[in-house]
Structures are given as C-alpha cells and as structure tokens.
C-alpha positions in Angstrom: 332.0 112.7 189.6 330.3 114.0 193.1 328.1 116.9 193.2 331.3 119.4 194.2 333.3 117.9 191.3 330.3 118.4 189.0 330.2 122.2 190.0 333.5 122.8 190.2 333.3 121.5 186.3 330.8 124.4 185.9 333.0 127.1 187.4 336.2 125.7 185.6 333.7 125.8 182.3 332.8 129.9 182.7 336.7 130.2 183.2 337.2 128.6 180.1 335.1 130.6 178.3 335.8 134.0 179.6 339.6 133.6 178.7 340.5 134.6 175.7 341.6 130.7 174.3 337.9 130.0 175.0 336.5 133.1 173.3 338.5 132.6 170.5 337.9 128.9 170.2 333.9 129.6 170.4 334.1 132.0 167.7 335.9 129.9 164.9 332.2 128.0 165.2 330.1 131.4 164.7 330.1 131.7 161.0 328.8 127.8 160.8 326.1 128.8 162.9 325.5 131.9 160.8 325.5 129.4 157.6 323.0 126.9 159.1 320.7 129.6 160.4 320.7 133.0 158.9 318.9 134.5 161.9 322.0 133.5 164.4 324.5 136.7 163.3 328.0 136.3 164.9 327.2 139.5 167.6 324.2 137.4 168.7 326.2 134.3 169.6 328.5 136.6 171.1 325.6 137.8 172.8 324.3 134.2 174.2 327.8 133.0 174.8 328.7 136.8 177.2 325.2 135.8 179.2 326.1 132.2 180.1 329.5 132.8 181.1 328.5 135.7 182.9 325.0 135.0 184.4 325.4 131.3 184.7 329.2 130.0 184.9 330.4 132.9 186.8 330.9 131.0 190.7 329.2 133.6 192.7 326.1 133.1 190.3 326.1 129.6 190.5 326.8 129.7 194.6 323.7 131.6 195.1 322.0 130.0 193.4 322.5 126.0 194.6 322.2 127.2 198.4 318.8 126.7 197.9 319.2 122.8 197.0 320.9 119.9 198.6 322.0 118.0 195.3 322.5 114.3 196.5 326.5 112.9 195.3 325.3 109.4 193.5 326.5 108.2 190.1 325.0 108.5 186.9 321.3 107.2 187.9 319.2 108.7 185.7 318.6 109.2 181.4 316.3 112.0 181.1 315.9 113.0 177.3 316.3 116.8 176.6 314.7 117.8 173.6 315.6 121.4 172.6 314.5 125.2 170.6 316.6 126.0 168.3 315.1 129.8 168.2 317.8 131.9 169.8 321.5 130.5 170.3 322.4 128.2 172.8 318.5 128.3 174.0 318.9 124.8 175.2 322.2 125.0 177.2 320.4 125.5 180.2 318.9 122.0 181.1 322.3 120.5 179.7 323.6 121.8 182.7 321.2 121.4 185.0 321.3 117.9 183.8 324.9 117.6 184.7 324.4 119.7 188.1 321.6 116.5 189.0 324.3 114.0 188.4 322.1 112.7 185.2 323.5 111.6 181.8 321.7 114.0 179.2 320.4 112.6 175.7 320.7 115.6 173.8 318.4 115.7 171.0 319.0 118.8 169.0 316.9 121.4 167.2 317.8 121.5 163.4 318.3 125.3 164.2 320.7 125.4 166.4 323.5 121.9 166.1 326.8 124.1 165.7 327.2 126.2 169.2 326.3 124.0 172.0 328.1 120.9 170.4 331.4 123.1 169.9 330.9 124.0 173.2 330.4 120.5 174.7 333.5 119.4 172.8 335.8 122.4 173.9 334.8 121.5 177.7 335.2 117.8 177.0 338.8 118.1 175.9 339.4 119.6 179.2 337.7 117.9 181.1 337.4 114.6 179.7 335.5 113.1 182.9 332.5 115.1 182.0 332.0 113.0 178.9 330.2 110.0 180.3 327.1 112.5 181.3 326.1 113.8 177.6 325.0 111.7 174.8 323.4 113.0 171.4 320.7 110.9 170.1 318.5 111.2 166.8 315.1 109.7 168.6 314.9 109.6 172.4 315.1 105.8 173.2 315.5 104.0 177.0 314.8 107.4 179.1 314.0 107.9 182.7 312.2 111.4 181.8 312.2 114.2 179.4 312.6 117.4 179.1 311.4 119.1 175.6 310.4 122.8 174.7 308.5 123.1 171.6 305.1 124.9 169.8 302.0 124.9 171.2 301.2 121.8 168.0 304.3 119.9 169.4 303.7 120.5 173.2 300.3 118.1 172.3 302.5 114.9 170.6 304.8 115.6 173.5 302.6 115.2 176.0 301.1 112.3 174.4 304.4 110.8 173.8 306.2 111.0 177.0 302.9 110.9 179.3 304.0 107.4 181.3 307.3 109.3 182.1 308.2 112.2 183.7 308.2 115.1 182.0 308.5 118.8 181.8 307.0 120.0 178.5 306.8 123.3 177.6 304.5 125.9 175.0 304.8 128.7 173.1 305.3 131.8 175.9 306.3 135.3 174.9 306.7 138.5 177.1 305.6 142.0 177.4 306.5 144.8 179.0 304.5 147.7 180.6 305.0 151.3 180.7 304.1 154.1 182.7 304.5 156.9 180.0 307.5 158.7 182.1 309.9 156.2 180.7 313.5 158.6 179.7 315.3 158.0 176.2 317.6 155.7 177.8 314.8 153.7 179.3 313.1 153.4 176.1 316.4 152.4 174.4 316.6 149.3 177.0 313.6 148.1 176.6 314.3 148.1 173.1 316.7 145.4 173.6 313.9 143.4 175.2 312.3 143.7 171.8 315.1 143.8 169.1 317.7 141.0 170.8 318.0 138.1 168.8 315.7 139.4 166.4 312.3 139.2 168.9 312.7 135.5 168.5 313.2 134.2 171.9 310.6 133.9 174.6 311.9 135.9 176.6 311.8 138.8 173.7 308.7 141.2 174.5 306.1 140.9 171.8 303.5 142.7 173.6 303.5 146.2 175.3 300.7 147.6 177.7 300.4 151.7 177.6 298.6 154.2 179.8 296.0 156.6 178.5 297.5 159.7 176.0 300.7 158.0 175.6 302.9 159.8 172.9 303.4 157.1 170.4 305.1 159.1 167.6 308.4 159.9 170.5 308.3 156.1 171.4 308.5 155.2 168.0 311.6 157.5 167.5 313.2 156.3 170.0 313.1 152.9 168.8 314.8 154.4 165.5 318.5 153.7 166.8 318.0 150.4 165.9 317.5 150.9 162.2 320.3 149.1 161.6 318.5 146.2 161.6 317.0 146.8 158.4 320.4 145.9 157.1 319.6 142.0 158.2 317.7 140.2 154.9 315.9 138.2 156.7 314.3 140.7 159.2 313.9 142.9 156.3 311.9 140.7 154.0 309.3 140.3 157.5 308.8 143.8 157.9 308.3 144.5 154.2 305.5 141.6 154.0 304.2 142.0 157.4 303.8 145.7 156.8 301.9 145.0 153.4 299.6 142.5 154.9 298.7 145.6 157.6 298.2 148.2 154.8 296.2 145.6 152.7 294.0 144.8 155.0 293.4 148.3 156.6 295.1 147.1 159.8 295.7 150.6 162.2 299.4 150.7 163.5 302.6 153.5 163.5 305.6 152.5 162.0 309.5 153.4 161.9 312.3 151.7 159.5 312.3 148.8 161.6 309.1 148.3 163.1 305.2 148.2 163.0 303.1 148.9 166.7 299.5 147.5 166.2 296.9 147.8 168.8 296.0 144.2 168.8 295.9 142.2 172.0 297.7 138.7 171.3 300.5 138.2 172.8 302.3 136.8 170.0 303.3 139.1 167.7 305.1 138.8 163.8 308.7 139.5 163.7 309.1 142.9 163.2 306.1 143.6 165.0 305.0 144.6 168.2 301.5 144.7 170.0 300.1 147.1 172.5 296.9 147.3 174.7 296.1 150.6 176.6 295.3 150.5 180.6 293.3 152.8 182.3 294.7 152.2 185.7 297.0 150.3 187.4 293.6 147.9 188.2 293.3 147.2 185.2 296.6 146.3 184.2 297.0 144.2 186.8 293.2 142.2 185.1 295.2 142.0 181.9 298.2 140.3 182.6 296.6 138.1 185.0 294.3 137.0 182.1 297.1 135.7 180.2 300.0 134.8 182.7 300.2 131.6 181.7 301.4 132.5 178.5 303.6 135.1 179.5 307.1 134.3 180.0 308.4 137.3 181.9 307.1 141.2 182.6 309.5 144.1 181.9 308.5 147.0 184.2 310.9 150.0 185.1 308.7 152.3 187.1 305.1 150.7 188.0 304.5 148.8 191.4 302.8 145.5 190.4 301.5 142.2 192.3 303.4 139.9 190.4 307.5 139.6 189.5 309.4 141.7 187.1 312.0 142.7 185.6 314.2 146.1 184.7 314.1 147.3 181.3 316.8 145.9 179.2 316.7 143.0 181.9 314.5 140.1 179.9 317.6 138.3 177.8 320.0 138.2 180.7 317.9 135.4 182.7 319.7 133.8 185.7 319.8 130.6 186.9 316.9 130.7 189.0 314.5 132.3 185.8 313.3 129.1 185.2 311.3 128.8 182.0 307.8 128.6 182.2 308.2 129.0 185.9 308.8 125.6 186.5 312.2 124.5 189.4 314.1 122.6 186.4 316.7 121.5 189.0 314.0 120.3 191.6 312.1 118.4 188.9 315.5 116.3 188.2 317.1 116.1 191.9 313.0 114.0 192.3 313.9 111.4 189.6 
C-alpha cells in the first residue's frame, strides 16, 4: 500500500467504527475486556473507542494533522517493535497507527492488561481491509527489529533502555498531569476538570494527579463539587483504594479533606494513589510558573482554564481527548519512524 492508500485505510477505519455495525461489533468485546481487567468498565471502552474515532480517524483530524509531514510511498521497510501500557483502554493504539501511517510492519507486543480491544479491533479492520494485514504482527518477545517503541515504569524504562540501546528507540517513563487553578473556576468548570481526574479511574497519564491552588482557596466548595461523581464508589476496585488509602492517611496523621470518593493531600509528588489527589499552593503566578518548570519532565500535560502561562495547556475537561499531534512525552512519534 502507498502512503494515500495507507490513510485512506485510516479514514475508511473511523467510518467503520462510527457506524453502527462497527459500534456494535466493538462492543460484543467489552465485557472480555471487563473480565480480564476489572478497571476497564464497558462506558470506559466506550469512552476510548468515541476519542479515537473521533479525535484520530475522523479525515479532517487526520488531514491537519499529516500536512506537516511528507510521508515517503515505499514498501514495508522497516520492523520496529511496539511494546505497549495496558493502563487505560486502547492506550497503545496510537503508535499502531502511526506505525502503519510510516509504511512499517508493527510487532505488537501486548500488555497483559489490555489483549481484548485493540486485537478485536485489528481483526474487525482486517476483514475489511484484508491488505492491511501484512503491516501488523503480534509477537511474545521482540525478535529481528529495526527499532522500538515501548512505554513502561520508571523500573522498566531502565531494562528498556538497556535492552534496546544499539537500536533506535523511543522509551518512555512514568509521567502524570496536573492542573492549575485560579480560584474563580464556576461549578461547571470544576465538574470538567473532574473528568481530568476521575476518567478511567485516574489511571492514565494523561489523568491529573496533582493540582496547584492559589492562596485562601475554598477547599470545602471544591471538594463538593467533586461530589457528583460519587458514583464511583459503586466500582469495587476504586472502593477498596480509597478505603485503604484513606486509612493509611488517618493512621499516620497525614492532613487532607475528603468526600465519598476522594482524599486532597497537600503533598507535592506528582504521582498520587488512586483515589487520591495532590495539591501545592502558589503565591503568584511567578511562582507557579518555578513549580511546574521544576518537574516538566515528568509532567505529561497542564490543565489550565483561566491562567496565562509560558508553557502549553489545555481546557478543563480537555486532558483525555489527546489529538494526534499530543504526542506522549512530547516526543514527534511519526518523525521518529518516517527517520528509520
């Protein structure tokens, strides 16, 4: 296939998917995925299946974004090994496709957590297109590759990098995101960047873990605000993390507010426990701006609604609908494969 073949597969792929054969055909795979991972409910497949077909497959999406790359039409030249999360649903679809954009055969090696959605999806696309096959491959152990791709723990990023360090490679680390707020956010605001926090359970890295306040911000109203998504409490899983979490913070004296579903703790790693959220408090917008530059290369993306800052951003309720061009890490996935 040449390059306008190969995109042309892509836009014929987010057709597929928004009809309602595809839909349907997706979904008859949701309650595997819920079987083999308890955290992956069938609203947040739904969920990850809505923002590829609509931020990635959609052609005007995908049009914008290649003008910025002359993609080369050669055949199958490259094997570059794609090792993948399994943290949120579909979290490795991503370089699949940018694989296939580059003209490169993918060796898919996947997470544990995730091996029922993106293989039902590669299947339904396969059976029609069957010309597509030839560029996908799963493998158990990444054998005879050009160059890799793999996105892992800060403890795996090291054997990674040791692993694949005579090939290219992009590797990537733990990264999580905050958000900052100005203390003038409305109720509606609030309940956006609550999605930031809640979606997919605060698992991805692209979930905010970490929240920078001003000075006499009213906690008690933010935390209230937050309470529309008690219904999380419902999910066992997310349950039994705030119950134990929340015991390890009254244990050990730890200071934080809390609602039915979550526990703020002025703490200032980014990282946060599941059901958890950190803040730090800025004095001025100076300061902010010293605080997230310390720690920007562990930050994956800033929410901001109302503050003017130096660095990118985006809207509340904004962090888990990334576009093609949100390249994890920061790092021009397509550039690095149209150089093999």
């Amino acid at each position: 296939m040449d390059f306008a073949a190969r995109k042309q597969a892509l836009i014929d792929l987010g057709q597929l998917l928004a009809s309602e054969y595809g839909q349907g055909e997706m979904r008859k795979h949701f309650p595997l995925a819920y079987r083999q991972n308890g955290w992956f409910r069938a609203e947040d497949s739904q969920k990850a299946l809505d923002a590829l077909t609509n931020n990635y497959l959609a052609e005007e999406e995908l049009n914008a974004f290649l003008a910025n790359y002359q993609p080369e039409d050669y055949p199958i030249s490259k094997r570059v090994g794609l090792v993948l999360a399994g943290n949120i649903p579909m979290v490795g679809i991503k370089d699949i496709l940018l694989c296939f954009l580059a003209g490169h055969k993918a060796l898919i090696k996947y997470s544990s957590k995730d091996a029922v959605l993106i293989p039902a999806l590669l299947a339904l696309w396969k059976q029609q297109q069957p010309a597509i096959a030839p560029y996908f491959e799963v493998v158990d152990q990444l054998k005879n590759f050009d160059a890799v791709i793999a996105t892992g723990s800060d403890n795996s990023a090291r054997y990674f990098e040791h692993y694949f360090s005579k090939k290219p490679h992009i590797i990537r680390k733990n990264r999580k995101s905050v958000a900052v707020l100005s203390g003038e956010e409305s109720e509606e605001e609030i309940l956006a960047l609550g999605r930031d926090i809640f979606d997919y359970f605060g698992l991805g890295c692209r979930s905010v873990a970490k929240i920078y306040l001003p000075k006499d911000f009213n906690f008690e109203l933010f935390m209230q605000r937050l309470e529309a998504f008690t219904p999380l409490e419902h999910h066992s899983k997310y349950r039994n993390n705030y119950d134990y979490n929340r015991s390890l913070y009254l244990l050990n004296g730890q200071e934080h507010y809390v609602n039915a579903v979550l526990s703020l703790l002025p703490l200032p790693a980014l990282e946060s426990r599941i059901a958890s959220l950190h803040y730090e408090v800025y004095n001025d917008l100076e300061e902010l701006e010293q605080l997230l530059a310390k720690d920007w290369d562990k930050i994956q993306v800033v929410v901001n609604q109302r503050l003017t800052l130096a660095g990118p951003s985006v809207k509340f309720g904004q962090a888990q609908q990334p576009k093609w061009s949100n390249f994890a890490d920061g790092k021009d996935t397509l550039a690095f494969l149209l150089d093999l």
